[in-house]
C-alpha positions in Angstrom: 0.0 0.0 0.0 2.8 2.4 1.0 4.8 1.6 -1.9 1.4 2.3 -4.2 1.0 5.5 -2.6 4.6 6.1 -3.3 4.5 5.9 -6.9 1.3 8.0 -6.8 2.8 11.2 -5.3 5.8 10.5 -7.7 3.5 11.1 -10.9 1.7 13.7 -9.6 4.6 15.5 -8.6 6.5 14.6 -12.4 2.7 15.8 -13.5 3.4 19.2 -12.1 6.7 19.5 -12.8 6.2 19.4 -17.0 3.2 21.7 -16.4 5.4 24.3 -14.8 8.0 24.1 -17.1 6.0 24.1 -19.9 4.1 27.6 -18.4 7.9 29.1 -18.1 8.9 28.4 -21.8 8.0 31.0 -24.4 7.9 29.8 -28.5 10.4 31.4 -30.9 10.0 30.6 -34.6 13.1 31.3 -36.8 10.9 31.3 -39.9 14.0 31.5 -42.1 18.0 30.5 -41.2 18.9 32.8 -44.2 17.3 35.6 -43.2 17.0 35.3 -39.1 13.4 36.7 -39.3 11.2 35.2 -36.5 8.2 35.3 -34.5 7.6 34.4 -30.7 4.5 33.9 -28.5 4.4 34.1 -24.4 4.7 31.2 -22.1 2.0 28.5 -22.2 1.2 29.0 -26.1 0.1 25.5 -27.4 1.5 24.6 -31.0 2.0 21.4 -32.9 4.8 21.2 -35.6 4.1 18.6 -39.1 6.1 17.2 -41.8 5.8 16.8 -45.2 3.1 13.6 -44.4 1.1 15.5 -42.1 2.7 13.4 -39.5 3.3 15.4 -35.3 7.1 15.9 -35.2 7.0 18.3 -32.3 4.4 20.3 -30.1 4.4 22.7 -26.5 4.1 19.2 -24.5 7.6 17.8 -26.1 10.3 18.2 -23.1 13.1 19.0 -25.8 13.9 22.7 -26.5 14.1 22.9 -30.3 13.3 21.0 -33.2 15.7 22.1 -36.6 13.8 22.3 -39.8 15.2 21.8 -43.1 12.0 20.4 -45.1 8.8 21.7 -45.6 6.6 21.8 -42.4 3.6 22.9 -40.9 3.4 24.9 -37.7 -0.3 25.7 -36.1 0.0 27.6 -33.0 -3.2 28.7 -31.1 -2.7 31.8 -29.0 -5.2 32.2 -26.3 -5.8 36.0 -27.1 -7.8 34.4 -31.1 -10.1 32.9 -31.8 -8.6 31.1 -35.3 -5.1 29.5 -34.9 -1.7 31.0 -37.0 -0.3 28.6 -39.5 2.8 29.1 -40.6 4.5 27.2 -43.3 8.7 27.1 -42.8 11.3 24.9 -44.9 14.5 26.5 -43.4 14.5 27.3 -40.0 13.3 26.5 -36.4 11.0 25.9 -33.1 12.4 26.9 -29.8 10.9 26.3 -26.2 13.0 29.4 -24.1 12.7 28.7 -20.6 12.3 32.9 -19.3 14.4 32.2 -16.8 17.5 32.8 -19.0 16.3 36.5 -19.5 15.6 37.6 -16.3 11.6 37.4 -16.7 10.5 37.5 -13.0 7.3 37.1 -11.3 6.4 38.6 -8.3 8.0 36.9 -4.9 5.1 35.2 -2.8 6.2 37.2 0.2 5.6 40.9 -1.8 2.1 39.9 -3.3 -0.5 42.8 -2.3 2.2 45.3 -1.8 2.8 48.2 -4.1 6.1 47.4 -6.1 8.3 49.0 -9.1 10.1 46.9 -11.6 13.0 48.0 -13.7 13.5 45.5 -16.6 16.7 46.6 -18.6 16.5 45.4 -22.5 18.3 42.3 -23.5 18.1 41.2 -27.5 14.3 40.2 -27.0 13.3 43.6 -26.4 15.5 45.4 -29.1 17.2 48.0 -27.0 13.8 49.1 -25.4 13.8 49.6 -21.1 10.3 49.4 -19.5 9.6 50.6 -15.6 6.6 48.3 -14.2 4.6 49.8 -11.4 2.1 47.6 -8.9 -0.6 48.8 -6.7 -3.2 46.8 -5.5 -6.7 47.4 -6.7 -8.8 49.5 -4.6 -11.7 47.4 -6.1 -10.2 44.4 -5.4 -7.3 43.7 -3.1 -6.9 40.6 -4.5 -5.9 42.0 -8.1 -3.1 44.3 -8.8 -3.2 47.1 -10.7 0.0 48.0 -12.8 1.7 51.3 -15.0 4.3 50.2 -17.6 6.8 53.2 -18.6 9.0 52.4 -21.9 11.9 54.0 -22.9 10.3 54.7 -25.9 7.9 57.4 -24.4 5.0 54.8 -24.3 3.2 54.9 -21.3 0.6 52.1 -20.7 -1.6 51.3 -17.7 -3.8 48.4 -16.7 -6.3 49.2 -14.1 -9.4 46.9 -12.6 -10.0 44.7 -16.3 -9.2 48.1 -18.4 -5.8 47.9 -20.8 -4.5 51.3 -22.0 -1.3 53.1 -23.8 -0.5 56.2 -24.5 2.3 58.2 -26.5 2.9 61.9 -25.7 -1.0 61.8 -24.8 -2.0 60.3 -27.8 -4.0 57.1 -27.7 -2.1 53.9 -29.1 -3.9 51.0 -30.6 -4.0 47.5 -28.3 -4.9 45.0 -29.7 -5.0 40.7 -28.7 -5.6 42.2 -24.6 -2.1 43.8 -24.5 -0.5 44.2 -27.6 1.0 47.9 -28.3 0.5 49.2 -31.5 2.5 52.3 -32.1 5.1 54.2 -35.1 8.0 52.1 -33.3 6.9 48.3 -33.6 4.9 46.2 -31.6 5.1 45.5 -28.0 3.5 42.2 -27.2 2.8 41.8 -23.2 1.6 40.0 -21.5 0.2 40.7 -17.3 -1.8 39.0 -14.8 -3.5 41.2 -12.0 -3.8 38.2 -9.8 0.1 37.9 -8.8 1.9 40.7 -11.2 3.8 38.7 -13.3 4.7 40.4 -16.6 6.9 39.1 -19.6 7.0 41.1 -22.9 9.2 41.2 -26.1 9.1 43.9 -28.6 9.5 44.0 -32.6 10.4 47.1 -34.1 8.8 48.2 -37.5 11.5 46.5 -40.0 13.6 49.4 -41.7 
């Protein structure tokens, strides 16, 4: 019976070991080797990679971190933000599974949740040069939510307060779009936040010269 009960916790606690890991590992597509253009997605994005037969190669539950392309494939990836998946169709290039723990994505310690906090995330090569200043305060609504301000070096300015997702540029209103994607002149700044414990990661992609 021990022994039973034993093996039980031990593949529950494997269970929740590949779901966490999976939640911490974001999706980069290298849509071209030649070129290095590429696309990514936040953590927890399902996808499933096909060949040529319409046979699973690779997909978000596969424990390795990158699968190398060099014949025609099919990549669907369904991003919770849509409704209709993105198909991509890639002959020279890659799928990577980057644990955010490399890059200095952070979530919010257990022992500082429902406190007001400031961030300062410094840009590494997956934000192209761009700072951002995060700012918590617990909702007056709802202590269990946090509300947050996001200041870019760019001069955009966004805020999330109690369900509502705004960004600004010198006062002017910027398009978001997919929850909290930032539209604006410089690129796209795809983030993504949840009230309930703080916890931000975001990339940007600037408008291709």
């Amino acid at each position: 019976m021990k022994t039973e009960l034993k093996l039980s916790l031990l593949v529950i606690a494997i269970i929740i070991s590949s779901i966490a890991n999976a939640q911490s590992r974001y999706l980069k597509i290298t849509l071209s080797e030649e070129t290095s253009e590429n696309v990514s997605f936040p953590p927890g994005t399902k996808f499933d990679l096909k060949n040529g037969n319409d046979e699973l190669v690779y997909s978000n539950e596969d424990s390795t971190n990158e699968f190398i392309i060099t014949e025609k494939h099919k990549l669907t990836v369904y991003p919770n933000w849509k409704a209709s998946p993105d198909v991509f169709h890639i002959t020279n290039g890659k799928v990577e599974q980057i644990d955010t723990k490399r890059f200095g994505v952070r979530s919010m310690p257990k022992k500082e949740k429902r406190k007001s906090k400031t961030y300062i995330y410094k840009s590494d090569k997956y934000t192209k040069g761009l700072n951002m200043k995060k700012t918590l305060e617990v909702s007056e609504v709802n202590p269990e939510l946090y509300n947050a301000t996001f200041e870019f070096s760019n001069g955009i300015v966004a805020t999330y307060k109690d369900g509502e997702f705004t960004a600004k540029l010198d006062g002017e209103a910027l398009i978001v779009g997919y929850k909290y994607f930032i539209y604006s002149e410089f690129g796209v700044i795809k983030l993504s936040f949840r009230p309930s414990n703080g916890e931000t990661w975001w990339i940007f992609e600037p408008v291709k010269e």
